[in-house]
N, C-alpha and C positions, 0 to 999 in steps of 0.2 A: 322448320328444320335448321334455318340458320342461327335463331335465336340460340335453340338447345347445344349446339355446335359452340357458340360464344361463350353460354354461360359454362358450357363443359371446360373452356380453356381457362376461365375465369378463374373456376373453382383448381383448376390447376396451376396455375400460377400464386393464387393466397396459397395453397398444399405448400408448395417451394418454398414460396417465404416465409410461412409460418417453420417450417423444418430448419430453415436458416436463421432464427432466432433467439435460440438458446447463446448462440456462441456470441452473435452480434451485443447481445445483453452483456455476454461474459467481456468484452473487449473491450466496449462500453465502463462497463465495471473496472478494468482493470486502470484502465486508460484515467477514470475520476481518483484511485489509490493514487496513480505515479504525480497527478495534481496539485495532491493535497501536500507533495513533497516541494512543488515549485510556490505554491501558495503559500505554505506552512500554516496552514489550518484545520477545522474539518467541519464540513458544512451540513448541518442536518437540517432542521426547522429554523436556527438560526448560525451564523458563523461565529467559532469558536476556535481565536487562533491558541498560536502552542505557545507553551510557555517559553519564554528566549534560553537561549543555553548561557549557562555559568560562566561568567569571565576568569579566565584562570592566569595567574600571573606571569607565567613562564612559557607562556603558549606562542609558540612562534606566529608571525601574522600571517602565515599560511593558511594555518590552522584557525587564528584568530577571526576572520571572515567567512567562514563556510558557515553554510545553512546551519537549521537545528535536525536531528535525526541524519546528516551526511556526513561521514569521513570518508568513505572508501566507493560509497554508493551500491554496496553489496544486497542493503534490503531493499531498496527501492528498486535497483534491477531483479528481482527474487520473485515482487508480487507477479502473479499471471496466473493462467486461467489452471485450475487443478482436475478439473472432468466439467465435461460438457456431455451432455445426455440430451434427448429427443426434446425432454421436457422443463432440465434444468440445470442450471452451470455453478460453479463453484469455483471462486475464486482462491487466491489463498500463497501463501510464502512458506518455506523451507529453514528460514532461517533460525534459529533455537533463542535469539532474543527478543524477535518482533513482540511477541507475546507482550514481554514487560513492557516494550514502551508501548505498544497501542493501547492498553489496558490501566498502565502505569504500576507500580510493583513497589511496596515498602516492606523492608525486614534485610535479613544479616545474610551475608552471601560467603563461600568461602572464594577469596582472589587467589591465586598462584602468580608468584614475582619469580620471574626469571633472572639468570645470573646478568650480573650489568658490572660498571663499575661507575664508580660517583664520584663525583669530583667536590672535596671539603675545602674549607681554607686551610687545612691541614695536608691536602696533596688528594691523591686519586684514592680512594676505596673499593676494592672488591666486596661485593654481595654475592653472597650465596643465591643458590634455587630454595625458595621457599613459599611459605603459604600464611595467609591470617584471612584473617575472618572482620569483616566491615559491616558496618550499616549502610544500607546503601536507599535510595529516596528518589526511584525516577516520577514525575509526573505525568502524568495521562496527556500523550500525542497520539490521538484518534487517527488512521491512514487507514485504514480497512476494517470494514461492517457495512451495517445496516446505515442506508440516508435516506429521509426523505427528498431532498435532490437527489438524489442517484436514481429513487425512483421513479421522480419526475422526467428525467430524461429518458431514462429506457422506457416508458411507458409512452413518449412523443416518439420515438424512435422506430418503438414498434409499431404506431398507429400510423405513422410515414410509412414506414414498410408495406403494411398491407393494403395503404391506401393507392400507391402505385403500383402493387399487382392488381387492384382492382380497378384505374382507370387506365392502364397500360393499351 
């Protein structure tokens, strides 16, 4: 009677943790994206960092020093968890450009330049609001998908989990 009593909690405890795995996966997940921003890499079967960003000549040294894929930190604050279900989690970002860089994106884009004014060696210039059309050349900075580390961890993660509801 005591046995079945044991294993009855047993199997209730794996129940819980097993139900509390999706999300830990997801957190897990999100937690290796925000990473790959402090590493600037992306690690699958082997590591594969990013390409360094363009030195641009007029770039303040504010500017000049920040990571690659950071200005404002708007996409790396973005990635998190999108739906978490009994059975599986989905992670994922909002932001309308991740796309191109985690992928990387070539072809012609239309820009819109706001009114400014510029300063020539002829005195200050006003620019109008207007628009053109660029080529534009980002290269593939992988932060979000499929890893085989990423799988490797959740898959230690979970085996920890239910190995201490089962010697709990």
């Amino acid at each position: 009677m005591q046995e079945t009593r044991s294993y009855i909690l047993t199997l209730d405890r794996v129940s819980k943790a097993v139900n509390k795995l999706p999300a830990r996966a997801a957190t897990e997940a999100v937690n290796f994206s925000k990473e790959r921003f402090r590493a600037q890499n992306w690690i699958d079967n082997s590591t594969q960092p990013w390409k360094k960003r363009k030195v641009v000549k007029n770039e303040s040294n504010r500017k000049s020093g920040r990571a690659t894929l950071v200005d404002t930190g708007r996409l790396r604050r973005s990635i998190r968890k999108v739906r978490v279900s009994k059975t599986s989690a989905i992670i994922g970002t909002d932001v309308p450009y991740a796309e191109a860089h985690n992928d990387g994106y070539r072809g012609r884009v239309k820009q819109r330049v706001r009114a400014h004014t510029r300063t020539t060696i002829h005195g200050k210039v006003n620019v109008k609001t207007h628009s053109r059309v660029i080529n534009l050349n980002l290269p593939r900075r992988r932060f979000i998908g499929n890893s085989a580390q990423l799988e490797k961890q959740i898959t230690r993660m979970m085996t920890l989990e239910i190995r201490r509801a089962i010697n709990v």
